[in-house]
Steps between C-alpha positions, in 0.01 A plus 500: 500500500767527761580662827594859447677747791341835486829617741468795713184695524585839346503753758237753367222244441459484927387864514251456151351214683436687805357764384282338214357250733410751707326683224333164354384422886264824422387382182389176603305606810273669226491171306702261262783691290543510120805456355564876418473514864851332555669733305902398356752581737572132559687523192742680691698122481408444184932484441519344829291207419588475136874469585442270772336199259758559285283687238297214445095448573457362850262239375611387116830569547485708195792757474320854475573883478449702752252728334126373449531253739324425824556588914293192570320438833509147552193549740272702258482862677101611340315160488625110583289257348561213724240246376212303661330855559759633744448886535697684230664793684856568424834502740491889437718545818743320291569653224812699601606198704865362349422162604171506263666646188699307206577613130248344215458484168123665377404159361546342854376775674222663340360220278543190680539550914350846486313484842482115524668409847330143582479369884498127572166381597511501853672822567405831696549854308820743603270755715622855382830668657639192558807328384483193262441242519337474800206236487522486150586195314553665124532263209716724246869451581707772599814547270661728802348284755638268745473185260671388184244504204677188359365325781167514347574590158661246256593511089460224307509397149220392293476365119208491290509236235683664216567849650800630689542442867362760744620585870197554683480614924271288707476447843766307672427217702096573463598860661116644536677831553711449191191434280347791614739730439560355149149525455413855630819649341478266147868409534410252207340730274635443138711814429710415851494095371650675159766685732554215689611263179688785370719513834570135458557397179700877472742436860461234697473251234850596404614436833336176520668314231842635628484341809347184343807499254745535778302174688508261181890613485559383853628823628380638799746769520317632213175434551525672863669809325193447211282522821572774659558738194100382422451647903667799446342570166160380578465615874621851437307742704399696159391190328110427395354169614716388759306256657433359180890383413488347821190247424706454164822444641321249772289325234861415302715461735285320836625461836647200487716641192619766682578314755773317331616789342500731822280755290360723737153657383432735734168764483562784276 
C-alpha cells in the first residue's frame, strides 16, 4: 500500500452530496438505512478516482479496469463494525464525501474490509454530520490519508526449507496500525503473496543484479545510472506494487550502501 492523491474533488459530486444527505437525513430519522437506501450516484467519480491511483487498487496495489470495480468508502457508509461491541451504525453522511472515497478492487472491498473499520481501544465514535476524524482513533490506515502506509507497512522475504522465497508485508517497526490493516484487509493472503513473487522475481530482480554487477565492477557511474533506471521503471505512477520494490531495493542495497554510492531511495 502507498499514499495515493485523489486530486481535485470533481465539481458535480458537491451538489449529489447535498442533496442525498439531505434525503438520507429523512431516512434515518425513521431508523437505520439499508444499503439500497444509498443509492449509486457516488460513482459519479468512479473515472475520477480510478485515474487518480493510477488505475491500480488503493489497498493491493493491484492494477485494475475500470469496470467491475469498487467506489469504496473507507468509513463503511451502511454498518461499521468497530469491535469490542461499539455500536454498528454507518458514516451514511459520508458517503458522497470526496475525502471518504478511494478506488478498490472487489476482493478488497467486498470480501475482506467489507464494513470492518476497527477503532483503537480507547477511542470515542465520529458522532453523525461530523467531519473525520474527530475523536476517533481508527486502526485501518488511510492510503489517501495524511500518513505514509510504509510507515507501518513493511515487505520482507521469507524461505521455507526447500521452497522458493516469498515477500511477505508485516508491520513495520511493531506498527499496531500496520498489523491491523494487514489483518482486516488480508494483504498476505496467498493469491497477493503469488503476485507479489511474480513482481519480483519478473522486475525488480532484474534490476537488482544490475546494480550489484555495476558495484563488484567498481563503477559507480554505472551503478548510479543502474539505479535510477530501476526508480524510474519501478516507481512509475502506473506500476503495481510500488511499495514493495522499495522494501526490495532497501533489503539489497541498505543505507549504509547507498550512502557510499549517493543512491537516493526516495518513497514511490
Amino acid at each position: 500500500m502507498i499514499r495515493v492523491d485523489r486530486g481535485p474533488k470533481p465539481e458535480a459530486l458537491e451538489a449529489i452530496r447535498k442533496a442525498e444527505v439531505k434525503r438520507l437525513a429523512a431516512i434515518v430519522r425513521r431508523g437505520r438505512p439499508q444499503a439500497t437506501d444509498f443509492g449509486n450516484e457516488y460513482n459519479v467519480v468512479r473515472s475520477a478516482l480510478w485515474r487518480a491511483q493510477r488505475r491500480k487498487c488503493c489497498y493491493c496495489e493491484r492494477r485494475i479496469d475500470r469496470a467491475y470495480n469498487d467506489v469504496e468508502h473507507f468509513r463503511p457508509k451502511t454498518r461499521a463494525y468497530r469491535g469490542q461491541d461499539r455500536p454498528t451504525h454507518g458514516y451514511w453522511w459520508l458517503a458522497w464525501t470526496w475525502e471518504n472515497l478511494l478506488f478498490a478492487c472487489p476482493l478488497c472491498n467486498r470480501r475482506y474490509k467489507r464494513s470492518k473499520f476497527p477503532l483503537a481501544r480507547d477511542s470515542r465514535i465520529l458522532p453523525a454530520r461530523h467531519n473525520p476524524p474527530g475523536p476517533e482513533r481508527a486502526l485501518l490506515i488511510d492510503p489517501a490519508g495524511e500518513e505514509d502506509p510504509i510507515d507501518h507497512i513493511q515487505f520482507v522475504p521469507f524461505r521455507q526449507v526447500g521452497k522458493k522465497k516469498r515477500w511477505i508485508p508485516v508491520a513495520r517497526g511493531g506498527s499496531r496500525r500496520g498489523k491491523k490493516t494487514i489483518r482486516v484487509l488480508k494483504l498476505d493472503r496467498p493469491a497477493l503473496v503469488t503476485y507479489y513473487g511474480d513482481h519480483v522475481s519478473g522486475l525488480v530482480s532484474h534490476h537488482v543484479k544490475v546494480i550489484r554487477e555495476a558495484i563488484r565492477a567498481g563503477d559507480g557511474c554505472a551503478a548510479a545510472k543502474a539505479w535510477r533506471t530501476a526508480l524510474r521503471k519501478l516507481f512509475h505512477p502506473r506500476q503495481a506494487f510500488k511499495a514493495l520494490s522499495y522494501d526490495v531495493l532497501d533489503h539489497h542495497f541498505p543505507l549504509m550502501i547507498r550512502q557510499q554510492l549517493c543512491l537516493d531511495l526516495y518513497r514511490p
